[in-house]
C-alpha positions as CSV (number, residue, x, y, z in Angstrom):
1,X,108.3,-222.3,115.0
2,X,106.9,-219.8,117.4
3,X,110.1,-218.7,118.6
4,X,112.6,-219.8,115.2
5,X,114.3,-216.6,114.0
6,X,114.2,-215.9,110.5
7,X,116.1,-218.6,107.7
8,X,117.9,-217.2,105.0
9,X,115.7,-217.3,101.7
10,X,117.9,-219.2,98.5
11,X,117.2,-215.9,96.7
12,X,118.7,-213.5,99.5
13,X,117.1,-212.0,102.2
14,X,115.4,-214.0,105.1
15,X,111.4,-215.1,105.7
16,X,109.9,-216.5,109.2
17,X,110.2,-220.3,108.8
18,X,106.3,-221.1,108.6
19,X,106.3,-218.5,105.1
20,X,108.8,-220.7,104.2
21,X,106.7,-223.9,105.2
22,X,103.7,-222.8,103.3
23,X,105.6,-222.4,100.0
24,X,106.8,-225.8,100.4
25,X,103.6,-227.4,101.5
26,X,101.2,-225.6,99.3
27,X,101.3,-227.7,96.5
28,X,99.9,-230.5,98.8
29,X,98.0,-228.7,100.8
30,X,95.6,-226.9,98.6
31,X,94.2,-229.9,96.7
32,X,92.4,-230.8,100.0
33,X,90.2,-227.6,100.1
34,X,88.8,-228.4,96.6
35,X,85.3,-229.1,95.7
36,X,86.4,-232.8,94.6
37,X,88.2,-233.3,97.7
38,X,85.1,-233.6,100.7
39,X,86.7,-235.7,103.1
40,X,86.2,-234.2,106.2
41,X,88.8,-236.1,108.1
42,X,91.7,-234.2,105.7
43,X,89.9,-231.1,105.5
44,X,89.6,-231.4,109.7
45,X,93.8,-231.5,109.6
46,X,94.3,-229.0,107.0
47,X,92.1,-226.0,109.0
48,X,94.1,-227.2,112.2
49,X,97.7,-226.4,110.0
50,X,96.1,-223.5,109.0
51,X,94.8,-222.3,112.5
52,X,98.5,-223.1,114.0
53,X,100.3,-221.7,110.7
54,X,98.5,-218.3,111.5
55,X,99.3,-218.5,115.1
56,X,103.1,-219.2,114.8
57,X,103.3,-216.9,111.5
58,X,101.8,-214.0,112.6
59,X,100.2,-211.7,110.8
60,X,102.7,-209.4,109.5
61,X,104.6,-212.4,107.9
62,X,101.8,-214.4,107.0
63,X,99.7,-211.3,105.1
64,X,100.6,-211.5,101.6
65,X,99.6,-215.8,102.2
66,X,96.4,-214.5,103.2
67,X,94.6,-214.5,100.2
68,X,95.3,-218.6,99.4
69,X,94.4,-218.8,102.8
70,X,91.1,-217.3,102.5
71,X,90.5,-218.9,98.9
72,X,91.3,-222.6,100.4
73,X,89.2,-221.6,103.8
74,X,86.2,-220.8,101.4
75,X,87.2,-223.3,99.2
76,X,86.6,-226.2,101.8
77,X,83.5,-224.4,103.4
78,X,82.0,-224.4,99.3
79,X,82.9,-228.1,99.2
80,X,81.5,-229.1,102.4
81,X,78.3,-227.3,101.9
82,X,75.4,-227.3,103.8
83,X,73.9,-229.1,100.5
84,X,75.6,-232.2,100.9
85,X,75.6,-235.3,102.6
86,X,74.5,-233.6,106.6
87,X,76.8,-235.6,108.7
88,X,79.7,-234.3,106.4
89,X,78.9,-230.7,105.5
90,X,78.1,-230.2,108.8
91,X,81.5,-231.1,110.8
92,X,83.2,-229.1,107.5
93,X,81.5,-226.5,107.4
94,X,82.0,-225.7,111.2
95,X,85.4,-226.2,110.7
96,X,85.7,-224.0,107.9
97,X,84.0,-221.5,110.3
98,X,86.3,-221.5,112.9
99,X,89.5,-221.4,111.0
100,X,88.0,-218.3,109.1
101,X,87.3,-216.8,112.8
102,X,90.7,-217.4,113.5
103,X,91.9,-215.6,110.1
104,X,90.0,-212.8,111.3
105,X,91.1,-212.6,114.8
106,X,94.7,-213.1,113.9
107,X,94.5,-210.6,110.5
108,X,91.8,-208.1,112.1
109,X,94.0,-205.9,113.2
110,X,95.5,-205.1,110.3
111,X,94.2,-202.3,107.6
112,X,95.5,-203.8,104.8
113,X,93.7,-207.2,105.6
114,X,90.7,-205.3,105.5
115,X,89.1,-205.7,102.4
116,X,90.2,-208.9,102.2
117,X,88.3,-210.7,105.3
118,X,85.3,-208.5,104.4
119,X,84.9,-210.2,100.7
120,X,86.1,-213.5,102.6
121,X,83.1,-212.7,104.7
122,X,80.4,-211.8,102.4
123,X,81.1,-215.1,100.6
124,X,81.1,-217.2,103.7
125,X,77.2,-215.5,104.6
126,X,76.7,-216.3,101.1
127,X,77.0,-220.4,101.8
128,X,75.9,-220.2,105.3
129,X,73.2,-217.9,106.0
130,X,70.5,-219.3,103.5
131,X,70.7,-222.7,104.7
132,X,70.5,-221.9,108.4
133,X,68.1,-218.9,107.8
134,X,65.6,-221.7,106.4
135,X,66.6,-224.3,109.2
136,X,66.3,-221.7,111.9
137,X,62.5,-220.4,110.7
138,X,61.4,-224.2,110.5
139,X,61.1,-226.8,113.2
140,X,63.5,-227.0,115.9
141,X,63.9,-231.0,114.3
142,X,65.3,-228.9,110.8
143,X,67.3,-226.6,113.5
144,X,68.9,-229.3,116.0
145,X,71.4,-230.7,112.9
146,X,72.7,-227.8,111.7
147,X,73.4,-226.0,115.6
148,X,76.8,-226.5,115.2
149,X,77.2,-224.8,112.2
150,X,74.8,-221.7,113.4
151,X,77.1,-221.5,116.7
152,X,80.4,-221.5,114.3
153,X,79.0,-218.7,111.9
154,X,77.6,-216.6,115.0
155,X,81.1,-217.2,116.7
156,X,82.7,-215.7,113.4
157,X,80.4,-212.8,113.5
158,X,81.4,-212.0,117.1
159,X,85.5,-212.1,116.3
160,X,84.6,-209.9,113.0
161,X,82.5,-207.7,115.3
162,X,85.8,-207.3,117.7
163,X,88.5,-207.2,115.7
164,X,87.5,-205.7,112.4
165,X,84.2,-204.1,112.4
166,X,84.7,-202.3,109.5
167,X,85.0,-205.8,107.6
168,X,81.3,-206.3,108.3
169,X,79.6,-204.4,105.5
170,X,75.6,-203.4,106.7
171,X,73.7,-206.1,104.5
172,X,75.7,-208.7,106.0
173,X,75.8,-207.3,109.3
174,X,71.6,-207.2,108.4
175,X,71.4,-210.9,107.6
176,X,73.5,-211.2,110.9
177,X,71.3,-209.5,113.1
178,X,68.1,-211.2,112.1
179,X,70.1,-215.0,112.2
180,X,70.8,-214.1,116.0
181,X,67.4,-213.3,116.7
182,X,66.1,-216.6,115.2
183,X,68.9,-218.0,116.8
184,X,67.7,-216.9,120.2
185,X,64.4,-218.9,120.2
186,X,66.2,-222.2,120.4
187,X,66.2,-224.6,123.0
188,X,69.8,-224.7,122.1
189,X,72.3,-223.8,125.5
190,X,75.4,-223.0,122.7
191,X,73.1,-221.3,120.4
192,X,71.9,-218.9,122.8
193,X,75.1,-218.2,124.8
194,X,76.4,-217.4,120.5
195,X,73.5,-215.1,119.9
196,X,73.4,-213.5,122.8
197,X,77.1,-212.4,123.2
198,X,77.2,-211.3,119.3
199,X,73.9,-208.7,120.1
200,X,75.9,-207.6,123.0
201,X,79.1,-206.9,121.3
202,X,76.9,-205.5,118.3
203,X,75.1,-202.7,120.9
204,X,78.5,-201.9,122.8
205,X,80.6,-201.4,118.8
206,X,79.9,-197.4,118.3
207,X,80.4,-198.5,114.4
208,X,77.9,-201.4,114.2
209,X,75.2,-200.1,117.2
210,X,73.8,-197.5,114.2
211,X,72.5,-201.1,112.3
212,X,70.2,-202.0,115.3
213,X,68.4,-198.5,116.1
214,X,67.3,-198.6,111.8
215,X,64.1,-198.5,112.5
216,X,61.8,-198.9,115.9
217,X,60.1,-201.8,113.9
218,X,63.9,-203.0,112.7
219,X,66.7,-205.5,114.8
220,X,66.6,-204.2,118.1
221,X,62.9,-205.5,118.7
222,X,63.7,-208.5,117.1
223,X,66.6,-209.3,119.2
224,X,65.2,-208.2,122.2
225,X,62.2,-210.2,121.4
226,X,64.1,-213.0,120.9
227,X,65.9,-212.4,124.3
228,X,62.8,-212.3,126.2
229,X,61.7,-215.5,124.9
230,X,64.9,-216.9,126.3
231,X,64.7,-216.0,129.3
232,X,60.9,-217.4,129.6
233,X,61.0,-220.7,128.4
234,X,64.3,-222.0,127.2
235,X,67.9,-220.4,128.2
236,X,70.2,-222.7,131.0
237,X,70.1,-221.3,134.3
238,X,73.5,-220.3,134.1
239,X,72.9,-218.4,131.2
240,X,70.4,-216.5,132.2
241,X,73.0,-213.5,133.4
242,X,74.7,-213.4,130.1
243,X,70.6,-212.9,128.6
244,X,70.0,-210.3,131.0
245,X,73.6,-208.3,129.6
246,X,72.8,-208.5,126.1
247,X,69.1,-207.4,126.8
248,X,70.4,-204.2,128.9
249,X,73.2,-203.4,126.4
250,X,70.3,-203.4,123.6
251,X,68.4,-200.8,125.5
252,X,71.2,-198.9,126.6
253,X,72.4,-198.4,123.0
254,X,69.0,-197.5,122.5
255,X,68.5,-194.5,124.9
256,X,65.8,-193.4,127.1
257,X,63.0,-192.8,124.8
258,X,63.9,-195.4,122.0
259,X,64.4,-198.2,124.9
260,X,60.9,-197.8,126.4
261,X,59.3,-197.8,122.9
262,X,61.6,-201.0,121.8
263,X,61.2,-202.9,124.9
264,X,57.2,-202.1,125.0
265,X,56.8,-203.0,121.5
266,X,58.8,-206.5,122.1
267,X,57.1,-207.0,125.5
268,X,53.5,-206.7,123.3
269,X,54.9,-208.8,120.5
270,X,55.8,-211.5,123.0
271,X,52.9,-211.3,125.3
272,X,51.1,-214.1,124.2
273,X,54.4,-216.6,124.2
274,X,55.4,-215.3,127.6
275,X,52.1,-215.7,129.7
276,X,51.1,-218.6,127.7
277,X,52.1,-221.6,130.3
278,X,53.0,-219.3,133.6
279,X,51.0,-220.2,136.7
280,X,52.2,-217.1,138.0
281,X,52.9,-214.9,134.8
282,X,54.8,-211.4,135.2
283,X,53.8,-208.7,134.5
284,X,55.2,-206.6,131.4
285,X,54.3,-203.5,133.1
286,X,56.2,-204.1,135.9
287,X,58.8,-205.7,134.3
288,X,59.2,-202.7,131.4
289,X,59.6,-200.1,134.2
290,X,62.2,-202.3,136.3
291,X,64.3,-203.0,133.6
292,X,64.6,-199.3,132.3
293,X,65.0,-198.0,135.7
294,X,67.8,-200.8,136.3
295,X,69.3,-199.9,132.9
296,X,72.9,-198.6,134.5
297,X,73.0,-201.1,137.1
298,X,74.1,-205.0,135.8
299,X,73.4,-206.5,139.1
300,X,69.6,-204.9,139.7
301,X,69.0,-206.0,136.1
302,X,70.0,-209.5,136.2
303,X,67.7,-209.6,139.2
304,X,64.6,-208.2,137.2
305,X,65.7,-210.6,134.7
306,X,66.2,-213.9,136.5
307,X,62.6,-212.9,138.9
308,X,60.8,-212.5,135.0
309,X,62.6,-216.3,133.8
310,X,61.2,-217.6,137.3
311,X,57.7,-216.3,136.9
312,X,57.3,-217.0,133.0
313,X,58.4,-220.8,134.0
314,X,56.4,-221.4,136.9
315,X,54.1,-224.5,137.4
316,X,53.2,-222.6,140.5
317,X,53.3,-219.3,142.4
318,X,57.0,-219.1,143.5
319,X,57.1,-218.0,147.2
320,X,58.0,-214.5,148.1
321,X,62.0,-215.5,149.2
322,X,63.0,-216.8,145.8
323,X,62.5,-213.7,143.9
324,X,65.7,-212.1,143.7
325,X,64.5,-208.1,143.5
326,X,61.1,-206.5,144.6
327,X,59.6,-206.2,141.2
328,X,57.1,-208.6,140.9
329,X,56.7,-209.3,144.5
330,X,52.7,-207.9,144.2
331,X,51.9,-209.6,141.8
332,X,52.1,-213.0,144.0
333,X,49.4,-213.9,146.4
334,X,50.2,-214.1,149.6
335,X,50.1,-217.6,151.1
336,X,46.6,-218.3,153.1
């Protein structure tokens, strides 16, 4: 179907073969997107048609199909809601998720689509967000189920984020920004690679960036608060560069004078989390001044970075060779 040219239509005129599918199929095919219909098994296959319809279609041919697509997307993420059975509305929901990210990825680009995945949007925040708001500000037991569909709806964000900003009205985008930073302080390796990519394609978009410098007191601390705890305690080791990017794209969106106050006021807001457990605890002075010095270069500030996730983790002192910059390198005794 990829490469099929275009079949003559009975009415005259021709239509790319999968437009031609989807009239056919629809009938069948929308019944198992229904709120009666919550077997995740079919609703699985149906989002993988749909994901390989919109790759094959294309957008142009496949845009005035978008709508039923969106409504049967929805449609399954509604009856697979996180309200239900756990097991089930998890594994639908997620995949409700993902097929939605690909609608957006594949129908981004285009203006008239617009509106469109922006309503399609809104009402997915409106099943998701509560549930995983809740689940996120409880335990990390209430958190650990419900990962998957946190990583799927931070994943949708990031594709809306690239490929149709302008989709993502600001309350939305608002309920985004303060998921990703509860999202952060997880103990969850997918979780955190999600939030953190999302915050740095959020400070890099000159349409969304306006959203996180609101307020001193507004997302950007947040985020970066939720980024330093990260690094301390609980993001992989091979994560830790992809921390360190989002953290330096935040303060470089910020500026000069709104980074240090944004940083300080997260380093102060943190302090007792960071230094709690340490045997060789950095210090946020030093640490504040090397990052916004290191601010323009990636490769000085993953070292400041990494050097602050090594000291905030240490059961002891590290010695003097494991520290990757200079930073903290006074702040360790010398060995006797």
């Amino acid at each position: 179907l990829d490469s099929s040219p275009p079949l003559p239509q009975p009415g005259g005129g021709q239509a790319h073969p999968m437009v031609l599918l989807l009239g056919a199929a629809w009938p069948v095919l929308q019944p198992l997107a229904a709120p009666s219909a919550r077997s995740a098994t079919s609703f699985r296959a149906l989002c993988d048609f749909f994901v390989l319809a919109m790759r094959a279609g294309g957008a142009a041919p496949l845009l005035p199909w978008l709508p039923q697509l969106l409504d049967a997307i929805l449609a399954g993420l509604a009856a697979h809601n996180l309200a239900h059975a756990l097991a089930l509305a998890s594994d639908g929901a997620v995949c409700a998720l993902q097929t939605l990210a690909a609608a957006v990825e594949r129908f981004g680009p285009e203006e008239a689509a617009t509106p469109l995945l922006s309503a399609a949007l809104d009402r997915a925040a409106g099943f998701a967000v509560p549930n995983l708001a809740a689940a996120l500000g409880a335990s990390q037991d209430a958190a650990a189920p419900l990962a998957d569909v946190c990583v799927a709806f931070l994943e949708l964000l990031y594709r809306a984020a690239l490929f149709c900003s302008e989709a993502l009205p600001p309350p939305l985008l608002d309920s985004a920004l303060a998921l990703c930073a509860r999202a952060l302080r997880q103990p969850s390796r997918d979780l955190v690679r999600a939030a953190a990519a999302l915050a740095a394609r959020l400070a890099e978009s000159d349409e969304l960036r306006p959203r996180l410098l609101a307020s001193e007191a507004g997302p950007a601390r947040a985020l970066l608060g939720g980024l330093l705890v990260a690094l301390a305690s609980h993001a992989a080791h091979e994560m830790l560069p992809r921390v360190a990017d989002a953290m330096r794209a935040l303060l470089s969106c910020c500026g000069a004078e709104a980074g240090d106050a944004v940083l300080r006021a997260a380093l102060s807001a943190e302090h007792a989390f960071l230094t709690a457990t340490s045997a060789a605890p950095p210090s946020a002075d030093d640490f504040h001044a090397a990052a916004l010095a290191a601010v323009d270069d990636a490769l000085a500030f993953r070292a400041v970075a990494c050097d602050f996730a090594l000291l905030a983790r240490a059961t002891a002192p590290p010695p003097q060779e494991a520290l990757r910059s200079q930073v903290f390198s006074a702040s360790l005794s010398p060995p006797d």
